[in-house]
Each structure stands twice: as structure tokens, then as C-alpha cells.
N, C-alpha and C positions, 0 to 999 in steps of 0.2 A: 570347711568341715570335711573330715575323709570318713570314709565307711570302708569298712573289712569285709568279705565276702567270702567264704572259701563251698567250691561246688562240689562235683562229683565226689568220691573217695572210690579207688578201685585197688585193689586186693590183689596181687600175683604169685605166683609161687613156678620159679623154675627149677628145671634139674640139668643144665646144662645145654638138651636138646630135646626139643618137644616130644608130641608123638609119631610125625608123620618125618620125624629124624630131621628136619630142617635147624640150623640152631638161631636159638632164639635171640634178641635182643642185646640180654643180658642172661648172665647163670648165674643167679642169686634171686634172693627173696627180695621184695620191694616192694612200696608202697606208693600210688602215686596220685594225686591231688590236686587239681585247682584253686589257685589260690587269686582274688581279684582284690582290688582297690583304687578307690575313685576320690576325684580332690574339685570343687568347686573353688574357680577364681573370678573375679573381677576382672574383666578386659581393660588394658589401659593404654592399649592403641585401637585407635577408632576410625577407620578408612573413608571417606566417603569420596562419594563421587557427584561431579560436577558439573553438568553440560551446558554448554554456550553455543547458541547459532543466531546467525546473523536473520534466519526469516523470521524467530521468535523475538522477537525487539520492536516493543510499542515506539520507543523512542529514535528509530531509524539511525542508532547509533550504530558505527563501525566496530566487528569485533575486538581490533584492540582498544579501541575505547572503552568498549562495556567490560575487559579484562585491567584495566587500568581502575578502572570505580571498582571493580569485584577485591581486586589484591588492595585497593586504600581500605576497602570497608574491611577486609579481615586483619589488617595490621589493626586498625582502629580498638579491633579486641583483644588486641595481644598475641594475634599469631603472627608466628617467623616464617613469612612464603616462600622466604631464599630455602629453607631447610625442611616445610613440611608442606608444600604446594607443588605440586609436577603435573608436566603433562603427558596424559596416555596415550589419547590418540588429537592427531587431528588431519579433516577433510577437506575436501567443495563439491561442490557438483559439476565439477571442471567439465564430466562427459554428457551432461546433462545439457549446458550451457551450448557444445557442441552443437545441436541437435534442433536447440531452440532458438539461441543466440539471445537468451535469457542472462540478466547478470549474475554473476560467481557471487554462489554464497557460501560461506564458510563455517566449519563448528569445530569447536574442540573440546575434550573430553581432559577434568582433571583430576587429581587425584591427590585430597588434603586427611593430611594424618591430624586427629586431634587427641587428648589423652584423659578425656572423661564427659561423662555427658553430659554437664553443664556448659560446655565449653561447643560441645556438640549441636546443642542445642539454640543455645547465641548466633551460631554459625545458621543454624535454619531462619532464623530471624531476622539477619539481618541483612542476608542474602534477598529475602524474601520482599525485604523494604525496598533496595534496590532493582527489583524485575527480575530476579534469579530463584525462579522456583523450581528448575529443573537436578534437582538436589536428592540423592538417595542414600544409604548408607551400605557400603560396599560389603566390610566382613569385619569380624572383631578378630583380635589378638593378644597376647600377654608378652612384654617385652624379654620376662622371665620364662617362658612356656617350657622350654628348652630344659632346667634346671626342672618345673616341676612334674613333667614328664618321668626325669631319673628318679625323683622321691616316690611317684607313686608304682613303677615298677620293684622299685627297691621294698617296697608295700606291703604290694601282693606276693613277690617272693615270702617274706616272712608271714602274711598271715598263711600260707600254704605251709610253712615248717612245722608252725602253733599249731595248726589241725592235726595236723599229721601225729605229733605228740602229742597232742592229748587224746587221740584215737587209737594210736597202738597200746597208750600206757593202757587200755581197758583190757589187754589180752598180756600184760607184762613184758612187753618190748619196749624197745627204744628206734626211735629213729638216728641210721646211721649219717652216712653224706649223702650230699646228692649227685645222682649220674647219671641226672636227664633234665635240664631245663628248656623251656621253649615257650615264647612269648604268641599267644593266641590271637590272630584278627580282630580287631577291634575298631566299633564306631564311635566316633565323638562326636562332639557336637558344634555346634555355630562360627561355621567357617573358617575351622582350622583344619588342616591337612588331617586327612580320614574321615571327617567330621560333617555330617549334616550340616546343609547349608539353611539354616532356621536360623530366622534373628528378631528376639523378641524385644520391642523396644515399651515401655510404661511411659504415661506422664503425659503423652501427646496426645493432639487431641482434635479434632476438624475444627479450623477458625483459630487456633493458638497465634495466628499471625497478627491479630488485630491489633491495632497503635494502643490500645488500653488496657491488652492483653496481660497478664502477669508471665514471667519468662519463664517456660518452662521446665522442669527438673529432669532430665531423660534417665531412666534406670535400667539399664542394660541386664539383660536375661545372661548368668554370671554362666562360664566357660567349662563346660565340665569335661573331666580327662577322666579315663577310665582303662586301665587295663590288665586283665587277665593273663596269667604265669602259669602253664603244667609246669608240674615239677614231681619225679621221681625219687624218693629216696630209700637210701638200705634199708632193710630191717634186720633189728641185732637182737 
């Protein structure tokens, strides 16, 4: 769904060089306007993150053992970990071990793309079944962002022209071209680059893990892009 917005309206009228003789901007008449527009989308890359440590293990299993059960149980639902499983970081307490003469425990930090939240969801499940509840969801994305980023500045340009003409036709002008555009700071939202880092997840719930549980539906708080165009143009 997009929405059109258009804000200020400011009115100018030059004569070449103001009054204090400085010369202005521009030496003409013009009209200038913001113009916004906003597009909600569906995220359909879904980050999470994944921590493994060796002191967290009822089952006194070795890291790559409990990473060996974690990659069987996600293939099990259909994910490709050669292509959407990596790892971020990983540790020990090498300097700690120093000190105590304590054994080296180790962790690593991973990072699984999924592409909708049912699949998201399964992934909390079934991790959960196996001893991995150390599971969060990193930041949402659109694989298309890119694309409708340029639709919604392409947007707000045009509802800024629409105002503009339909505001001077009340005085019987026209708007001519334009000879000032500039794209205004702008906040998005849920962890996309400028974007508040708020991630609203529906459908989960305390105790979803239980063996008799129904599988969850996760419905992702959908990606809102937004942004705002000044634009200047003639008046004829």
C-alpha cells in the first residue's frame, strides 16, 4: 500500500538580486513543495542469529558435535546451510584458561538467512528440541529493497509536481520545470539501513516450544520505506 503526502507549499518571487544586493538562488519565480511517499513491504530475508557454547550443554557434548546435530536438524526442514548458515564470530576463553588452568571453552555465533516466517519459526522449534535456545532474530530485509526504494522516490517526486499544479492553477499559472530537487533525511524503519532498529514479531508466544504445541505462524511487522523530495519548480 503507498500513500502520497505532499508538505509545506512556499511561494517565492525573485528579481534577479534581493534586497541587501546579494544574488539570490535563482532569478525567477517559483514555487517550491514537498513532496513524500511511503510503500509497505513484506521482508523476505529473515537474519537470525544463533549462539553455541560449550559451558551451555546439559549433554557435555563438544562444540562441533552440538554444530553437527544443529546443521542435521536444519537440513531436516529444508534448509541449504552450505548457502544460508555462516559463521560471525567465534571464541574461547583461551585468556581466561591462562589464569585458571580451567578447560578451553568455546562458542560461536551464527548467522541463518530464512525467507518467511513459517520457516522462521520451525527454525525456533526445532532448534529448541535439540538444546539450542540461544536463538534471536537479527534484522529484516527485502531482497528487492533496492528497486523499491527508486519507485517510492520516483513517488514523492511526482506527488510534489500534482500539488504544485493543482495549487498554482488557483492563481492561473502553470508549473514550469524543475530547477531544484533534493532528497530530505529520512527514517525507516526495522533494520534496514537509516531505519529504526524495532522488530515486531506476532504469533509467538511463552511455552510455543512444547512437544504438543501447534507450530507457530510468525508474522513479521512488514518494512516501511519512506521518503521525502523538495522540489522547486518555474512558475509560468
Amino acid at each position: 500500500m503507498k500513500k502520497l503526502i505532499v508538505g509545506l507549499l512556499v511561494f517565492t518571487c525573485l528579481n534577479g538580486f534581493s534586497q541587501t544586493g546579494e544574488k539570490n538562488f535563482i532569478d525567477q519565480n517559483y514555487i517550491e513543495v514537498t513532496g513524500k511517499s511511503e510503500m509497505e513491504i513484506v521482508p523476505d530475508l529473515i537474519y537470525l542469529k544463533i549462539f553455541l557454547n560449550e559451558k551451555d550443554n546439559k549433554n557435555k557434548l563438544s562444540l562441533p558435535e552440538r554444530e553437527n546435530i544443529m546443521i542435521s536438524a536444519l537440513k531436516e526442514i529444508g534448509i541449504d546451510t552450505s548457502r544460508d548458515l555462516s559463521i560471525k564470530d567465534m571464541s574461547s576463553n583461551f585468556k581466561y584458561y591462562l589464569l585458571t588452568k580451567n578447560d578451553i571453552l568455546l562458542s560461536k555465533e551464527y548467522q541463518l538467512v530464512v525467507r518467511d516466517g513459517k520457516t522462521a519459526s520451525r527454525v525456533f522449534i526445532e532448534l529448541e528440541k535439540i538444546g539450542i535456545s540461544n536463538v534471536s532474530i537479527d534484522r529484516l530485509d527485502n531482497s528487492k529493497i533496492e528497486n523499491y526504494r527508486k519507485e517510492v522516490k520516483v513517488d514523492a517526486i511526482k506527488a510534489a509536481k500534482d500539488k504544485a499544479q493543482s495549487l498554482v492553477t488557483a492563481i492561473n499559472q502553470s508549473v514550469g520545470r524543475a530547477i531544484y530537487i533534493q532528497e530530505v533525511e529520512q527514517n525507516f524503519r526495522n533494520g534496514l539501513p537509516g531505519t529504526s532498529n524495532s522488530i515486531m514479531i506476532r504469533g509467538v508466544a511463552s511455552g510455543i516450544y512444547g512437544s504438543k504445541a501447534p507450530e507457530p505462524d510468525i508474522d513479521f511487522e512488514k518494512i516501511k520505506i519512506e521518503y521525502s523530495i523538495l522540489c522547486r519548480f518555474e512558475l509560468k
